[in-house]
C-alpha positions in Angstrom: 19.9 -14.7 -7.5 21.6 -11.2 -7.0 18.2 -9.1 -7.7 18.6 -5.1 -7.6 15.2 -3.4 -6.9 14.3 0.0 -7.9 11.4 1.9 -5.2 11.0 5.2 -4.7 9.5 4.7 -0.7 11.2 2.8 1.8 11.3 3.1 5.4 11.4 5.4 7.7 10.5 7.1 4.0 6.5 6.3 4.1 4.3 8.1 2.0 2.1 4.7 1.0 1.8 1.1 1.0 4.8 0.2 -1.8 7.3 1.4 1.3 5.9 -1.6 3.5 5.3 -3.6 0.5 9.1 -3.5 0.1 9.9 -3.8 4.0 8.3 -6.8 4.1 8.5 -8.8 1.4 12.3 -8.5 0.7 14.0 -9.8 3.9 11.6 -13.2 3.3 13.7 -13.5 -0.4 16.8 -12.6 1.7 15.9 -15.9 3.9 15.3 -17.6 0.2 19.0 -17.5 -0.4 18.7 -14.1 -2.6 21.1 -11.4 -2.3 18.9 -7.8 -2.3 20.1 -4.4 -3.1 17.2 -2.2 -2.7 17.8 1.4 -4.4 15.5 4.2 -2.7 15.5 7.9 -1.9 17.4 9.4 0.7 15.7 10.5 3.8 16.3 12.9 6.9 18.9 11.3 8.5 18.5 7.8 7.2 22.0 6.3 6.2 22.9 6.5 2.8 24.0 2.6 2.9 23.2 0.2 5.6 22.2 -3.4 5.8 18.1 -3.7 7.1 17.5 -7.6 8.1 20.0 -8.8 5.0 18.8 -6.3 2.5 21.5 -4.0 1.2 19.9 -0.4 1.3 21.4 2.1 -1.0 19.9 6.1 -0.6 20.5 8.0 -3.4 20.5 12.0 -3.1 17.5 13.7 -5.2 17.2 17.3 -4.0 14.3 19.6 -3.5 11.8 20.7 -5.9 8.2 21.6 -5.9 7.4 20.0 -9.5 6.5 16.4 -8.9 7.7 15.2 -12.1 11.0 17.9 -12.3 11.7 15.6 -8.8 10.8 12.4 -10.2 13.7 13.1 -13.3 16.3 14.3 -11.1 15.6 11.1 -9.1 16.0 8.7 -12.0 19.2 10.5 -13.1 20.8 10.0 -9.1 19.4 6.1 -9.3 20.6 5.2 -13.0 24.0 7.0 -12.2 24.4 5.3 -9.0 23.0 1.9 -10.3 25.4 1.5 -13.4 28.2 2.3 -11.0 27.2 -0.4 -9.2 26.5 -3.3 -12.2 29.5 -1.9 -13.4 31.9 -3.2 -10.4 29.5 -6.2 -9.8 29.0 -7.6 -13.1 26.4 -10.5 -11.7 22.9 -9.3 -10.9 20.6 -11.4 -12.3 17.4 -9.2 -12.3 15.8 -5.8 -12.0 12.6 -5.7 -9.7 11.2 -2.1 -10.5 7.9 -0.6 -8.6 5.4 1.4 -10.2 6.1 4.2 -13.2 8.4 6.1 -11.5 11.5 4.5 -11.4 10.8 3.3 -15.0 13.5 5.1 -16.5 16.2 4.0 -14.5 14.8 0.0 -14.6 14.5 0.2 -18.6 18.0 1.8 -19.0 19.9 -0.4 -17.2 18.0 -3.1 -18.6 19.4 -2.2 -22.4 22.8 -1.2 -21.4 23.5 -4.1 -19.3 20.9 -7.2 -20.5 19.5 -7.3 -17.3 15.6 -8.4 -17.4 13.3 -6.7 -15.8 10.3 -7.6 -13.3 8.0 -4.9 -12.7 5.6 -4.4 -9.7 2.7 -2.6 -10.6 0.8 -1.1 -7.7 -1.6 1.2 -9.2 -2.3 2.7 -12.7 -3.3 6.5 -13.5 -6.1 5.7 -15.6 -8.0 3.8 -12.4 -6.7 6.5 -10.2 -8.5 9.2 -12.2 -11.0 6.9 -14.0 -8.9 7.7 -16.8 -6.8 10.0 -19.1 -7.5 13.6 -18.7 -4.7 15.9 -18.8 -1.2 15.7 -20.4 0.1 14.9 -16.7 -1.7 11.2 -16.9 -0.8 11.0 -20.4 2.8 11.1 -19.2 2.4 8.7 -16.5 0.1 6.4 -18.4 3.4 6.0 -21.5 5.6 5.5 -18.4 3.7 2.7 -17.0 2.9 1.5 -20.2 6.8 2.0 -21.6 7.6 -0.1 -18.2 5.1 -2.7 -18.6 6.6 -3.2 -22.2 9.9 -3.6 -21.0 9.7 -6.1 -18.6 9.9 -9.8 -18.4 7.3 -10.3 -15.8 4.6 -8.4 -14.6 3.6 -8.7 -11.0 0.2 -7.1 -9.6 -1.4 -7.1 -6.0 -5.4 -8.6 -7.4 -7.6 -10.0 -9.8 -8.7 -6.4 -10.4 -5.3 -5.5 -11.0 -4.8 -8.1 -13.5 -7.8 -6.9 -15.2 -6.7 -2.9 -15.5 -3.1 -4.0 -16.3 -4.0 -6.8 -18.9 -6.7 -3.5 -20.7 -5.4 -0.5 -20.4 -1.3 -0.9 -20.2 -2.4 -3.9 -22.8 -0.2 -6.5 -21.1 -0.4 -10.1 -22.3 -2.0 -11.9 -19.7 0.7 -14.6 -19.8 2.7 -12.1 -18.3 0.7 -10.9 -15.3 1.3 -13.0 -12.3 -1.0 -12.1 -9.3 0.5 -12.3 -5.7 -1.0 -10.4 -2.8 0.8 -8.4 -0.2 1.3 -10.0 3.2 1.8 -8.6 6.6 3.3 -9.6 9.8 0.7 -10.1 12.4 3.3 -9.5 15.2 3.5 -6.2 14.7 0.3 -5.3 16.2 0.2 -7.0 19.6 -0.2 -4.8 21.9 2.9 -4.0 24.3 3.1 -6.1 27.7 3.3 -2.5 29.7 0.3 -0.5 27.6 -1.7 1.4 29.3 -4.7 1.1 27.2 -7.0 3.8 28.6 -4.5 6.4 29.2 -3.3 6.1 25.5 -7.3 5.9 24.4 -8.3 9.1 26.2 -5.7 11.0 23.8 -8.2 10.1 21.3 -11.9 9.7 22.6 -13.8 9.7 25.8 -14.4 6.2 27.5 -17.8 6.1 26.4 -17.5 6.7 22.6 -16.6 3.9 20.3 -13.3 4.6 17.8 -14.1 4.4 14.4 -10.9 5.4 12.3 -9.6 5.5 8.7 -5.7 5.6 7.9 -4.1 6.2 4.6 -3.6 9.1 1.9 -6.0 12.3 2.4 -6.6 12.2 -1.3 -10.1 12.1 -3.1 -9.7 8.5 -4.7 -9.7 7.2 -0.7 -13.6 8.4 -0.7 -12.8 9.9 3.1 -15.8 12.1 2.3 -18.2 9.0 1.9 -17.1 8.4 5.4 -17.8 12.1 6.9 -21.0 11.5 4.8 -21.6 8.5 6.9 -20.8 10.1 10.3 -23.9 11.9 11.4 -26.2 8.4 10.7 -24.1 6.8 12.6 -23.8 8.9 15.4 -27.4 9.6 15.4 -28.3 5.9 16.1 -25.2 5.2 18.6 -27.1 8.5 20.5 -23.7 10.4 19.9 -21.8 7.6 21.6 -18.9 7.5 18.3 -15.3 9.3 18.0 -14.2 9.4 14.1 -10.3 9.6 14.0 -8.9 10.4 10.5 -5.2 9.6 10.4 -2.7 10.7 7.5 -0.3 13.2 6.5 -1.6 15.6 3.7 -4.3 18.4 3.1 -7.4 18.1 5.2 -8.5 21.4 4.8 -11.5 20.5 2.4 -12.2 17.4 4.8 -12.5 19.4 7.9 -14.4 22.1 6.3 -16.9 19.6 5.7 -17.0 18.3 9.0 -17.5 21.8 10.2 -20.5 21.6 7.4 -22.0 18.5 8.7 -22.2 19.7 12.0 -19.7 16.7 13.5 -16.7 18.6 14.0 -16.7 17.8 17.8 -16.7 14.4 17.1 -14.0 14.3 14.3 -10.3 14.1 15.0 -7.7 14.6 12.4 -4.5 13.4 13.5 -2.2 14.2 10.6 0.9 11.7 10.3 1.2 9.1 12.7 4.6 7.0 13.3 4.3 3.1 13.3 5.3 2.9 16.8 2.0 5.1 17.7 -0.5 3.5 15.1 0.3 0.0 16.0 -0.6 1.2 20.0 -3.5 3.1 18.4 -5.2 0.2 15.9 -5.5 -1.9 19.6 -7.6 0.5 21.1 -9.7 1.3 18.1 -13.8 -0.4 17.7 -13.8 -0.3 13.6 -11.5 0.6 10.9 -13.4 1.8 7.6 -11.5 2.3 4.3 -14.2 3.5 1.5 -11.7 4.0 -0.9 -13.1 5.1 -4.9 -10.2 3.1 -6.2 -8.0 0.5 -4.4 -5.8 -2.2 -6.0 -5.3 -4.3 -3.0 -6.1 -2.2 0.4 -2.7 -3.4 2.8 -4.3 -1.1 5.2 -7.1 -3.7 5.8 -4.5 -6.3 6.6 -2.8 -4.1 8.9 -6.9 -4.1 10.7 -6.7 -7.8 10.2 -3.6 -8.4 12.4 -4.6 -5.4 15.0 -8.0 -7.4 15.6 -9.8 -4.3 14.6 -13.4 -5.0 12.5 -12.9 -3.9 9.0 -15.5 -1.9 6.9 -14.7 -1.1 3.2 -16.2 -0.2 -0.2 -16.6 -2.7 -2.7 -13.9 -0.7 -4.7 -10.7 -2.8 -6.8 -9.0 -5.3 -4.9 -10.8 -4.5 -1.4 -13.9 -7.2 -2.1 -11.0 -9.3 -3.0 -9.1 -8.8 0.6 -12.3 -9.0 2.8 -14.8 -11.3 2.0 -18.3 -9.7 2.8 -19.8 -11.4 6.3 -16.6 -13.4 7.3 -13.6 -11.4 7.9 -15.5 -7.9 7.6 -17.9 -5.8 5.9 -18.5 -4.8 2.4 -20.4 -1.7 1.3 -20.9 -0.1 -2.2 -18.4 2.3 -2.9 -19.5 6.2 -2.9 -22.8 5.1 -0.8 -23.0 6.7 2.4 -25.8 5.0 3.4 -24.6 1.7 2.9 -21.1 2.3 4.6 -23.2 3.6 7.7 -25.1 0.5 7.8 -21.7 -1.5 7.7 -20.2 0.8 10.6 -23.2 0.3 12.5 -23.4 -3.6 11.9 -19.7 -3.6 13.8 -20.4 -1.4 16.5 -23.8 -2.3 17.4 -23.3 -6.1 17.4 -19.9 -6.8 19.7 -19.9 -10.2 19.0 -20.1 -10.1 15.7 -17.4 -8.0 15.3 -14.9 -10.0 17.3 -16.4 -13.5 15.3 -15.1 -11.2 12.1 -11.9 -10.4 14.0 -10.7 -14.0 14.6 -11.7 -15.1 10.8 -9.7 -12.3 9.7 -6.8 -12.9 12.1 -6.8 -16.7 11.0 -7.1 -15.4 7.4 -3.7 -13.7 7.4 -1.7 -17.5 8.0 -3.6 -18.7 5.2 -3.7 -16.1 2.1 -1.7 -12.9 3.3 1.7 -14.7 4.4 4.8 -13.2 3.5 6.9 -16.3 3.4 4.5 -17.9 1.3 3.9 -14.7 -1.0 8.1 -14.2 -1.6 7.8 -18.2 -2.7 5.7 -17.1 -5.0 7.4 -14.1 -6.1 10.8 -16.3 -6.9 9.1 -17.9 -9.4 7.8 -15.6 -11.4 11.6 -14.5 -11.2 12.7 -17.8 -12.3 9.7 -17.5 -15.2 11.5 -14.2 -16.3 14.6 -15.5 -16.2 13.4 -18.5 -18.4 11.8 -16.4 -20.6 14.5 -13.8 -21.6 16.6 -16.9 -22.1 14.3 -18.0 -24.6 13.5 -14.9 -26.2 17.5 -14.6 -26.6 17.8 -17.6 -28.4 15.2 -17.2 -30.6 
C-alpha cells in the first residue's frame, strides 16, 4: 500500500510521545512492503524532504504565532496545500493514517476530494485531558476529534481505556476501534561501551543518593505535584539519602515554587529539555522512574523505563495499570495519593532485589506485548479492514 500519514511531531520535532510513536512504528510498515510519506512540520534546520530508514519525510512550512489554534490552521492550510499537490501527481495512495485532532482538517479534506479512506490514530481526547468540556477551546477540539473520528474508516487507539473514552464520548462504534499498543526498541537504551557511569551520574546526584526521576510534559494532567507531594516521605525514611530529577521542557515555575514550599529544593533538580542522546545515558544511571500521571492513555514513557532497566512506579491512571502490571514489571499506586506513590517509591528503593526482579519481567515483557514488528502487523490489518470496508460501503 502507498499510505500518506498526517502528524504534527516528528523527530528531531519532540514535544510528546505521537513523535516517537511515528519514528518507530513506520519504518517496521516500511519493512512490510509499504511505501510511507509522512507529512510533519518543519523544524530548525531539519530538511524539508529526506528519506529516514525508508520513510519519505515531507516538512511543510507553518510560521510563527502565539495562538495555538491560529498555528494549528495555518498548519492545515501548508499540509492540505502540499498534500493535494502531491495526490495530484501520484494518483495511487491507498490510505490516509491521520494522528490526533489536529491534522483533522487536512485528513478529512483530502479524504472527500480524492476518495481516499482514512485511518485515524487517536492518542488522547480533551474531554479525559480536562475531565471534560469546559470552555469553548475544548468544545472546538472535542468537534475536531469527534468530526475526525466520524470520518474515518478505522479507528486505532493505544488501550482498553482508550477504547472505552473513544467508544463514549467521540461515540465511535466499537466495531471500529481497533486497540494496538505502542512498542519500543529496547536497543536504544543500552548503555554505551565507553560510559563513564559516575562521572555522568555526579552531573545529577551525589554517589550516595538514589535517582528517582519523572520525564514527560510539565503540565497538570502528569500529576508531577503528587510526586513533590511524595518527596519529603520518602526522603525522610531513606534519611535524606534520595535525588528527585524532573526532566521536560515547559513551565516549572509553579513546580519549583512548591519545592521551595516543601522545604526539598536542595534535593530537587529540574533539568528542563533533555536530548535523546543524554536521556538514554541518563535512564542507565537512574534507581526509579515514577510517572503519576492524572490522565494517561498508554504511558510510552514507562516502556522507555522498561528497556532502560529502570523500576517503574505509576498511578493507576488510563492505560498506565494496563502497561505495568502491579507486582511484576513495577508498581502501581492510586492516582493523586501521595501517600501511596511514596510507599511505591520506597518499595523500589528500599528492596534492591526486588526492583531488579521487576526490571527483568519488564525487560522480557517488551519482546512479548510492546514489539514494534509485531504491533505494525497489527496495524496493516486494520488497514486492510479499512480498505475492505470503504469498498463495501461504496458498493452499497
Amino acid at each position: 500500500m502507498k499510505i500518506l500519514v498526517l502528524i504534527w511531531e516528528f523527530p528531531p520535532r519532540l514535544v510528546g510521545g505521537i513523535a516517537r510513536h511515528g519514528a518507530e512504528l513506520y519504518p517496521e510498515l516500511v519493512k512490510l512492503g509499504h511505501e510511507i510519506h509522512l507529512i510533519t512540520v518543519e523544524f530548525s534546520q531539519a530538511p524539508a524532504k529526506e528519506i529516514i530508514e525508508g520513510i519519505y519525510v515531507h516538512r511543510v512550512p507553518v510560521g510563527f504565532s502565539q495562538d495555538i489554534f491560529n498555528w494549528i490552521g495555518n498548519m492545515n492550510q501548508s499540509m492540505s496545500k502540499y498534500c493535494t499537490k502531491l495526490v495530484e501527481i501520484s494518483q495511487d495512495f491507498d490510505l490516509i493514517h491521520a494522528h490526533d485532532w489536529m491534522v483533522a482538517d487536512t485528513a478529512i479534506a483530502l479524504s472527500e476530494n480524492f476518495q481516499i479512506p482514512i485511518v485515524a490514530t487517536i492518542h488522547a481526547t480533551e474531554f479525559g485531558r480536562h475531565n471534560g468540556i469546559h470552555n469553548p477551546s475544548s468544545e472546538h477540539v472535542h468537534a475536531q476529534e469527534t468530526r475526525l473520528v466520524e470520518a474515518a474508516a478505522q479507528t486505532i487507539v493505544c488501550s482498553q481505556y482508550m477504547q472505552q473514552e473513544v467508544g463514549q464520548i467521540l461515540r465511535c462504534p466499537w466495531e471500529r476501534i481497533s486497540i494496538i499498543y505502542n512498542g519500543i526498541r529496547p536497543e536504544k537504551k543500552q548503555r554505551p561501551k565507553d560510559f563513564n557511569f559516575w562521572n555522568f551520574r555526579r552531573r545529577f546526584a551525589a554517589d550516595h543518593e538514589q535517582i528517582v526521576y519523572y520525564v514527560g510534559r510539565m503540565t497538570y494532567e502528569k500529576g508531577i505535584f503528587v510526586l513533590l507531594n511524595a518527596a519529603p516521605k520518602v526522603l525522610w525514611e531513606l534519611g535524606g539519602n534520595a535525588k528527585f530529577i524532573f526532566i521536560g521542557g515547559g513551565n516549572t515555575d509553579g513546580l519549583k515554587q512548591q519545592a521551595w514550599d516543601l522545604g526539598i529544593w536542595e534535593k530537587c533538580f529540574f533539568t528542563g529539555f533533555m536530548s535523546d542522546e543524554h536521556l538514554d545515558k541518563f535512564q542507565t544511571v537512574a534507581d526509579c522512574a515514577v510517572f503519576p500521571s492524572l490522565y494517561e492513555p498508554f504511558g510510552i514513557v514507562a516502556l522507555e523505563s522498561f528497556a532502560a532497566r529502570v523500576p517503574v512506579v505509576v498511578s493507576d491512571a488510563g492505560g498506565l495499570a494496563e502497561v505495568v502490571r502491579h507486582t511484576k514489571t513495577g508498581i502501581v499506586t492510586w492516582k493523586w495519593d501521595c501517600n501511596s506513590l511514596a510507599w511505591g517509591i520506597l518499595e523500589v528503593l528500599k528492596n534492591p532485589g526486588y526492583a531488579k526482579w521487576l526490571t527483568d519481567n519488564a525487560y522480557d515483557e517488551l519482546g512479548k506485548r510492546f514489539n514494534w514488528p509485531k504491533l505494525a502487523v497489527q496495524t496493516e490489518t486494520v488497514y486492510y479492514n479499512a480498505l475492505v470496508k470503504t469498498k463495501q460501503s461504496v458498493k452499497y
